[in-house]
C-alpha positions in Angstrom: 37.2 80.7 77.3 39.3 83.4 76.6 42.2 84.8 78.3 43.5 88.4 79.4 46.3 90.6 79.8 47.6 91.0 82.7 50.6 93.4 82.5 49.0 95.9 84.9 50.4 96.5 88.2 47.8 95.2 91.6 46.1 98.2 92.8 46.6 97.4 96.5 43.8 99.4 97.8 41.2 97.1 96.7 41.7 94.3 99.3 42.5 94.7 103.1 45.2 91.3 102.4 48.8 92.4 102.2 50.7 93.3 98.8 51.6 90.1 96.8 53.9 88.0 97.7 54.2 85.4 94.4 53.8 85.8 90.5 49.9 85.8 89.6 49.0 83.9 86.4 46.2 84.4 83.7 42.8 83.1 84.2 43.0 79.9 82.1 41.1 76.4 81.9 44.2 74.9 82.3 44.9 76.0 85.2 43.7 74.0 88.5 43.4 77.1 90.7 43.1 81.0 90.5 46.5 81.6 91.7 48.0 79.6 88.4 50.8 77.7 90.5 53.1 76.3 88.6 53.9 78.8 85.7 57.4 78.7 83.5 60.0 81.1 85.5 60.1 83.3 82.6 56.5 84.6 81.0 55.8 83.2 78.0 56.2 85.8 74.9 58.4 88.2 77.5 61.4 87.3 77.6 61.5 88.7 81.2 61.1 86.9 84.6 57.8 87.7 86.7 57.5 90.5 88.7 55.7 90.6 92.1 52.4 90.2 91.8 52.2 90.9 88.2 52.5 88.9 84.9 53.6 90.3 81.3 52.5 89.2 77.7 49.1 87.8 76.6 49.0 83.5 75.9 45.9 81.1 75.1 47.6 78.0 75.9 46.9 76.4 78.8 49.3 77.1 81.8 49.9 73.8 83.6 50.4 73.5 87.3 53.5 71.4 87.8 55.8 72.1 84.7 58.0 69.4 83.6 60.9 71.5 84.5 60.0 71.5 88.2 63.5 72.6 89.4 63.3 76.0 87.2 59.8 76.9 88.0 60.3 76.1 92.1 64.1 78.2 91.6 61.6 81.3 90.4 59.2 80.8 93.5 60.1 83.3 96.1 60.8 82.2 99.4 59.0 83.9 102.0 55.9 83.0 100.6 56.6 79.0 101.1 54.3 78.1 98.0 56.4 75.5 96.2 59.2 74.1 97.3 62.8 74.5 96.1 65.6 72.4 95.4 67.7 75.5 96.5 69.5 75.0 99.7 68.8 78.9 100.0 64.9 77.5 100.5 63.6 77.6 103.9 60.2 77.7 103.6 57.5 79.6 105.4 55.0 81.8 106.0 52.5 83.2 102.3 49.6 85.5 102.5 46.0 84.2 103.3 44.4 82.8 100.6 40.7 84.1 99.2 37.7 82.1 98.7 36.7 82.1 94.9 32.9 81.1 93.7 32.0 80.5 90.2 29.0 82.8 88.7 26.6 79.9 90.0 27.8 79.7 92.9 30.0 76.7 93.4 33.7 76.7 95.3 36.5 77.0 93.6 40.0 76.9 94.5 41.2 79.2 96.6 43.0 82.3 95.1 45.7 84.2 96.3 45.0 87.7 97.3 47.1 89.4 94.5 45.0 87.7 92.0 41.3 88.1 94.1 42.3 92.3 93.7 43.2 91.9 89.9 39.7 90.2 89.0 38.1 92.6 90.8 39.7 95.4 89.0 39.3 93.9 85.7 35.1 93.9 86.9 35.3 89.7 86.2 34.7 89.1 90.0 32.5 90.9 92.5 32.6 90.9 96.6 30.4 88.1 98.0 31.5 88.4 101.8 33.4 90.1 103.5 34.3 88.0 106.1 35.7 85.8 105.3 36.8 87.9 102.6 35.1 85.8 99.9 34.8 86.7 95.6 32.4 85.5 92.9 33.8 85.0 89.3 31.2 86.6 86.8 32.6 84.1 83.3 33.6 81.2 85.3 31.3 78.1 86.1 32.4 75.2 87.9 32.1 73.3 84.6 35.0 75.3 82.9 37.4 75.2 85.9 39.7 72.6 86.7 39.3 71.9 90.8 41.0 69.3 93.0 40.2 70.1 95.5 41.0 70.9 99.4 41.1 69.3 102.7 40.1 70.7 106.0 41.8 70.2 109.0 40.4 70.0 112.8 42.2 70.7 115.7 39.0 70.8 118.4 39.7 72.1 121.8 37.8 73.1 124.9 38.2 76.8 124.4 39.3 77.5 121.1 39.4 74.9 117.9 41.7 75.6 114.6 40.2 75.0 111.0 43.2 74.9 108.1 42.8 74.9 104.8 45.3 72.9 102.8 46.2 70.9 99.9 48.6 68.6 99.2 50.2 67.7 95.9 53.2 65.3 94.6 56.7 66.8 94.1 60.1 65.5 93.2 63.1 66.3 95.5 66.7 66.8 94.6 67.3 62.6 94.6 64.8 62.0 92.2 62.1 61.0 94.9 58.5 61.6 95.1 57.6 63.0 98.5 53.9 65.0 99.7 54.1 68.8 99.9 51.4 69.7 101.9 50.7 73.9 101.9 48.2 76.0 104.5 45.5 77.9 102.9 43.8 79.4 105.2 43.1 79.3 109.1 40.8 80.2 111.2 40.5 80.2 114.9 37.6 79.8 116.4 37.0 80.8 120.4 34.1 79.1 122.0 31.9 80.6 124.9 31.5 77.3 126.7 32.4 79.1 130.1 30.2 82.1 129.6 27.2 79.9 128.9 27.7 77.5 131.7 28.2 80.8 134.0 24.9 82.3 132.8 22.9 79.0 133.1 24.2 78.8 137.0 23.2 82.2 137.1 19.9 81.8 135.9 19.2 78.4 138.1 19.9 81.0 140.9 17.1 83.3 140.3 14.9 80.8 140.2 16.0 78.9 142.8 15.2 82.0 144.6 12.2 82.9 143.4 10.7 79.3 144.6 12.1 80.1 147.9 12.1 83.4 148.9 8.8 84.2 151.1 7.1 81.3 149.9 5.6 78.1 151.4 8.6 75.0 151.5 8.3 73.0 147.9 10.1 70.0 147.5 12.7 69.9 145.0 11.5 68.0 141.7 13.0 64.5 140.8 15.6 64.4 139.2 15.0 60.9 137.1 14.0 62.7 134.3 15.7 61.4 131.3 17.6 63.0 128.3 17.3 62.1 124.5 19.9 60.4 123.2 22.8 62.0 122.4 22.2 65.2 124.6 24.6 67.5 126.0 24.3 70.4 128.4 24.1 73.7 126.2 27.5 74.6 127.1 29.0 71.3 125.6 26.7 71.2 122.6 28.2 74.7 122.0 31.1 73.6 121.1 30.3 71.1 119.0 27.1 73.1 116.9 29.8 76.2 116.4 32.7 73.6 115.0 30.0 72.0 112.8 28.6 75.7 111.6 32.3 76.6 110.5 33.2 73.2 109.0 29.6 73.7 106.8 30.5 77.2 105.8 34.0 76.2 105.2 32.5 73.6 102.4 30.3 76.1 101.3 32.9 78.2 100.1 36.1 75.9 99.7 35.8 72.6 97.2 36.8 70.7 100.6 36.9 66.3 99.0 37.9 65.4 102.9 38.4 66.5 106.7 41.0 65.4 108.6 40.5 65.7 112.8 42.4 65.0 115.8 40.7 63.0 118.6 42.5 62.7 122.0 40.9 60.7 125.3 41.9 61.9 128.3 41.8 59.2 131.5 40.6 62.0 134.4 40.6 59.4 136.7 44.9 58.4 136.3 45.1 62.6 135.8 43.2 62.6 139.4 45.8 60.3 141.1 48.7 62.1 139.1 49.7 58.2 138.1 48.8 55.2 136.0 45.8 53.1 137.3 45.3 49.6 137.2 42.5 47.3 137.5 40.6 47.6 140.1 42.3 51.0 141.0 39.6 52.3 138.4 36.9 51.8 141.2 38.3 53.5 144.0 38.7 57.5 144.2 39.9 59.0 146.7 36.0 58.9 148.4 36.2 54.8 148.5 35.1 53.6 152.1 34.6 57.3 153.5 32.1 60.4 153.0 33.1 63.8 151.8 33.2 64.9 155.3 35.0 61.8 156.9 37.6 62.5 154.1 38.3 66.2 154.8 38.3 65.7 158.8 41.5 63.3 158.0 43.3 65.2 155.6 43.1 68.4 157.8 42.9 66.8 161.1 39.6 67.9 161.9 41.2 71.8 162.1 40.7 74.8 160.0 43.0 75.1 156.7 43.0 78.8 157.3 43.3 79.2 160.9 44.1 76.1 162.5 41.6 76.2 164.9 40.4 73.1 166.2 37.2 72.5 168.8 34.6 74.2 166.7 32.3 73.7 164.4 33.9 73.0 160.6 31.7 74.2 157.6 32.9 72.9 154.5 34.3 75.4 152.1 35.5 75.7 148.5 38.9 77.5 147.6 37.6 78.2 144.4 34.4 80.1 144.8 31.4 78.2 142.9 30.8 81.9 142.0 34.0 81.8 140.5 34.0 78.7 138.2 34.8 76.4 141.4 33.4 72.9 141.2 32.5 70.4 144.1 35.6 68.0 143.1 37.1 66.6 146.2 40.4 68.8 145.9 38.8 71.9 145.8 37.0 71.5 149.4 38.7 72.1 152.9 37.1 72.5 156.1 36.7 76.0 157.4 35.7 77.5 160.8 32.4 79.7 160.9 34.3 83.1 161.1 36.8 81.9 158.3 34.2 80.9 156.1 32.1 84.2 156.6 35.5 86.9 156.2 36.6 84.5 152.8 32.7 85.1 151.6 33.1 84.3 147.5 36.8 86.1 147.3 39.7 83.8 146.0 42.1 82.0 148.4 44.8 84.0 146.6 43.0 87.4 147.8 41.8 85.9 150.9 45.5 84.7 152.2 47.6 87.4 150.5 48.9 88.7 153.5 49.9 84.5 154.3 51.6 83.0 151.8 53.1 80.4 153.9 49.8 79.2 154.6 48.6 80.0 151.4 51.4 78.0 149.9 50.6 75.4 152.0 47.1 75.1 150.4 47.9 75.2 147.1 49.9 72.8 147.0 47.5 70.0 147.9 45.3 71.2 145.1 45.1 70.0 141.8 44.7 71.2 138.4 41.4 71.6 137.0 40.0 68.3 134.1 37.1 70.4 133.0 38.8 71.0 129.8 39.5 67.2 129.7 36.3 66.2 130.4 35.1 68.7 128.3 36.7 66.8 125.2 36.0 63.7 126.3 32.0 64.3 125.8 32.4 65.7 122.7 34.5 64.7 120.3 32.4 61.4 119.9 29.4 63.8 119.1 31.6 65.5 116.9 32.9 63.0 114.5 29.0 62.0 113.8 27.4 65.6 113.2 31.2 65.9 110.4 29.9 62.5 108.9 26.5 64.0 107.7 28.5 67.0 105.3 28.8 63.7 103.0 32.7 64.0 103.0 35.1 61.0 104.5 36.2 62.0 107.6 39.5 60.7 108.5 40.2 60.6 112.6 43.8 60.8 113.6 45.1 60.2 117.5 46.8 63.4 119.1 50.9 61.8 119.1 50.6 62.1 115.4 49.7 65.8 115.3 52.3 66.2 117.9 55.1 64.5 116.1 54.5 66.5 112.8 54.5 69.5 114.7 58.1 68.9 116.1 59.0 67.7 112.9 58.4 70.7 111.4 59.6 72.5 114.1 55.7 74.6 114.3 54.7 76.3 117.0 52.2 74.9 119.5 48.6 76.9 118.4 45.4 75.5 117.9 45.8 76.3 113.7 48.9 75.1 113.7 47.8 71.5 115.0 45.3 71.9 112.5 47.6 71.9 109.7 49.9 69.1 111.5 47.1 66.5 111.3 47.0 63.7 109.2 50.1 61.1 108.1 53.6 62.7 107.1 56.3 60.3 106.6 58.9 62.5 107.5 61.6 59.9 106.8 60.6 59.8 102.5 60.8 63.6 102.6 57.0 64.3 103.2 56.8 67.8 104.8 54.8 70.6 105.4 56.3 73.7 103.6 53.5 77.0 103.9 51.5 78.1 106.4 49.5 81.3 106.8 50.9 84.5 108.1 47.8 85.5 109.6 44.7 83.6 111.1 41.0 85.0 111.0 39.8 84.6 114.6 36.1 84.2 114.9 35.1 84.9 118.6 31.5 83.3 119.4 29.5 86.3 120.3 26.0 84.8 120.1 22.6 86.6 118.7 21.6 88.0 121.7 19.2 87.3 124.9 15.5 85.9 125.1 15.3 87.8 128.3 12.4 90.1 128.3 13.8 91.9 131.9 17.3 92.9 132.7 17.7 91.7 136.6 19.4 93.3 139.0 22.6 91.5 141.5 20.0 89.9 143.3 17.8 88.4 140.2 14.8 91.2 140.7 13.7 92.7 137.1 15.8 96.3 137.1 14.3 97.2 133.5 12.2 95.8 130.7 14.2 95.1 127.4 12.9 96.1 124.1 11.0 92.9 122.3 12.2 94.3 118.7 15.8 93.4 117.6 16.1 95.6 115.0 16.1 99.3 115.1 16.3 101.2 112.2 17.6 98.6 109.8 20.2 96.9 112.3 21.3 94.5 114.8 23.2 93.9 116.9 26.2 92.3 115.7 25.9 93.9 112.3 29.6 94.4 110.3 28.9 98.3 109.1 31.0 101.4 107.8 31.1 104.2 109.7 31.6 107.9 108.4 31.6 110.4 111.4 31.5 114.2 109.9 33.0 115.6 112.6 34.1 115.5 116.5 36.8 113.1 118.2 36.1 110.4 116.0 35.4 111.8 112.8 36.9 109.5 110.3 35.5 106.5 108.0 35.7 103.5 110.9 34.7 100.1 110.3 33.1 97.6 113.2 30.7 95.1 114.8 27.6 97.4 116.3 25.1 97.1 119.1 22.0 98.7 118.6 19.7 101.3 120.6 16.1 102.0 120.0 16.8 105.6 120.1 18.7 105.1 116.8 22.3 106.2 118.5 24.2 102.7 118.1 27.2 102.0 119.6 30.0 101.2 117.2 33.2 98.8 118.8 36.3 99.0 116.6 39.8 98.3 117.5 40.6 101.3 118.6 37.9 101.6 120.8 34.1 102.3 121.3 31.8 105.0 120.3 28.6 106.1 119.0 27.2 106.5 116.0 23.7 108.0 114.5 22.0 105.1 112.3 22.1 107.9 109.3 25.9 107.6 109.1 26.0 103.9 108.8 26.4 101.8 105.8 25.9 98.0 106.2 28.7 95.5 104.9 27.4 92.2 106.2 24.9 90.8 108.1 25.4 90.0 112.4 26.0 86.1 112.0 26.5 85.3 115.7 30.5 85.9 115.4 32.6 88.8 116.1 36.4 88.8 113.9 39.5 89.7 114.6 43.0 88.9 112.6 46.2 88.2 114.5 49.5 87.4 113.4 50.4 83.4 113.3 53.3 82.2 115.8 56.6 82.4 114.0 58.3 79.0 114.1 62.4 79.0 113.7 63.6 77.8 110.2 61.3 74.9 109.2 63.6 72.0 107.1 64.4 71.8 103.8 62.4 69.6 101.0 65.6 67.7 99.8 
């Protein structure tokens, strides 16, 4: 395979990534990725020192990644971008642009590029677009035959509302004493925001209406058993969320990555020692707060048999919850007081905070005896198990670390607590050889579960009555809902080329979201980019950490 020049400046209009940040070099066999780490300070045949994000002179010989000279070559690397690390003490390591997915002409991963390099092949027509998000390039002269890959691991931070992916590899370098310590670089991260919560809210809802409709006006019906058993392994869909949307990113992570291993955190939570806010013993395991007494026995004792809002005692006590169940409340024990009839009735489904605003002595007095919430505990606790099988079947070893170790690499590193930055701080570090973690994204693709839409065929009204019928077709004149499009408006307040996630109307006037805001658009001015795939995206800036050590 031949090589080109590349003296050109990057045209930065050709990617949405931000201007280069490192020296780009030539597309060669040799070299184990498209970025070309690794490449003599000076270009060969120049005489000069590289530029940013361009390279000078034309060579054949193969570039390799990790020059003998190591010192020279890490000196050259620039410093904000974190890429290799330096035996400078000027070195601190850091934050690098996002790196780009690369596919070879038939198809298979390759190593991730950096952006400067994706917008060079692209402009020298070797590569074309193959997604845009993630943003994701095909090499047109490149099979995975003729490139040298080692690959990439993936790392999984999984979380009750939000998981982080991280891309990373890790490579041997020498440090100023001569030592041989890991280097272990960020890729690319992604954060991924589940809907758990909405779908559990929309399943109560529905088990309203037709709780409902078998009640209302009709004959008495006795409620069916409830012995009715569950396949193995079966979660409610809310919990089975969570793990089919980590498993969906992990597969099109490997899809498009040359991923050899993934790396995940697992963490158990003990809800019952969180429940008694100490560490249980023995037979402490078997006795809640509920042991030798009934819900109601219980409340009458801690609220001596009175009202928690009004402290009236001598009438009849309903029991209520603090936390509306229309408001995410559960039936746990320290989310239930007693209330009088008129208390309960003028509280209705408003918050206690609402309810006692114009109290906060009392209100204070509440709180206090309540305690925090172990959904999200529980949550993890049910999954992760689930988890670590369905990341078995992708065929790649799947290494399980316990949460202290993430924990500890974080502080070593002196990261900031995020979900993708957990990600990257799992796995074994030996801080005390010099093992560290010296790059890390500057900014993280957030991918929002949005879902493909309703099987409803009515649109109900507060009360669960059908208000309208909904269309039975999804798509209307070549789109759906969820579709990534471009936008050109001719004229009016928003005329403009504008770029969004769209939500389609039969009448052919769709309704285009953007970050500025929310609009309409006729289907004739719309150009389709990529395909609704359950997921809306965003891009936000990663947590800035203070100075992260040196690799000495």
């Amino acid at each position: 395979m031949t090589t080109f020049p590349a003296g050109e400046q990057t045209h930065q209009a050709v990617l949405p990534q931000q201007p280069a940040l490192e020296s780009v070099g030539a597309d060669t066999p040799g070299s184990r990725d498209e970025t070309a780490h690794g490449h003599p300070a000076t270009a060969r045949g120049t005489g000069r020192k590289h530029g940013r994000g361009e390279t000078g002179g034309h060579s054949t010989r193969a570039r390799r990644r990790h020059v003998k000279d190591a010192a020279s070559a890490a000196d050259a690397a620039e410093n904000g971008s974190g890429d290799a690390p330096t035996h400078n003490q000027s070195y601190t390591g850091g934050v690098g642009a996002s790196r780009v997915f690369v596919l070879s002409r038939d198809g298979q991963p390759l190593m991730p590029c950096h952006p400067a390099r994706a917008r060079e092949l692209l402009r020298k027509g070797r590569a074309v677009v193959a997604r845009q998000i993630p943003f994701t390039i095909r090499l047109k002269d490149r099979t995975r035959a003729d490139s040298e890959v080692d690959g990439v691991q993936l790392r999984i931070d999984p979380g009750s509302k939000g998981t982080g992916l991280h891309l990373t590899d890790e490579k041997k370098e020498t440090n100023a004493q001569g030592a041989t310590v890991t280097v272990r670089r960020g890729l690319i991260s992604v954060e991924l925001q589940h809907r758990g919560d909405q779908i559990r809210m929309c399943m109560q809802q529905r088990a309203g209406y037709r709780h409902r409709r078998r009640s209302a006006n009709c004959r008495y019906r006795a409620p069916r058993s409830n012995n009715r058993p569950q396949p193995k392994g079966w979660l409610p869909p809310s919990l089975r969320h969570r793990v089919d949307t980590t498993l969906s990113q992990a597969i099109r992570m490997c899809r498009y990555a040359p991923i050899t291993e993934i790396h995940m955190e697992s963490v158990s939570f003990d809800t019952h020692a969180m429940s008694a806010g100490r560490p249980l013993y023995g037979a402490e395991y078997a006795q809640g707060p509920l042991a030798g007494a009934t819900v109601r026995a219980y409340l009458h004792a801690k609220w001596n048999s009175a009202c928690a809002y009004c402290d009236a005692t001598g009438v009849p006590l309903n029991i209520e919850h603090l936390r509306p169940r229309s408001r995410g409340g559960s039936n746990r024990i320290s989310n239930l007081v007693l209330a009088c009839v008129s208390c309960n009735k003028a509280k209705g489904s408003r918050s206690v905070e609402s309810f006692l605003a114009h109290r906060p002595e009392r209100l204070a007095k509440i709180l206090e005896q309540t305690q925090a919430s172990l959904r999200d505990a529980a949550v993890m606790n049910s999954t992760q198990r689930l988890l670590i099988g369905e990341l078995e079947g992708l065929g790649r070893p799947v290494h399980i670390w316990p949460g202290h170790l993430t924990k500890s690499n974080r502080d070593a590193m002196r990261l900031g607590k995020t979900h993708t930055l957990d990600a990257l701080s799992v796995g074994r570090l030996d801080h005390e050889s010099g093992d560290a973690i010296v790059r890390f994204p500057a900014q993280v693709l957030v991918a929002k579960a949005t879902g493909r839409g309703s099987y409803a065929r009515t649109t109900p009204d507060r009360y669960g009555f059908p208000r309208l019928l909904r269309a039975r077709a999804k798509r209307h004149f070549g789109y759906v809902t969820g579709d990534l499009v471009r936008a050109v408006m001719p004229s009016g307040k928003w005329a403009g080329t504008w770029t969004g996630r769209i939500s389609v109307r039969a009448r052919g006037q769709h309704s285009l979201t953007t970050t500025v805001g929310r609009f309409n658009v006729l289907h004739r001015n719309l150009r389709l980019l990529q395909r609704g795939d359950g997921y809306g995206y965003t891009v936000r800036p990663e947590a800035a950490p203070p100075v992260s050590p040196k690799i000495a």
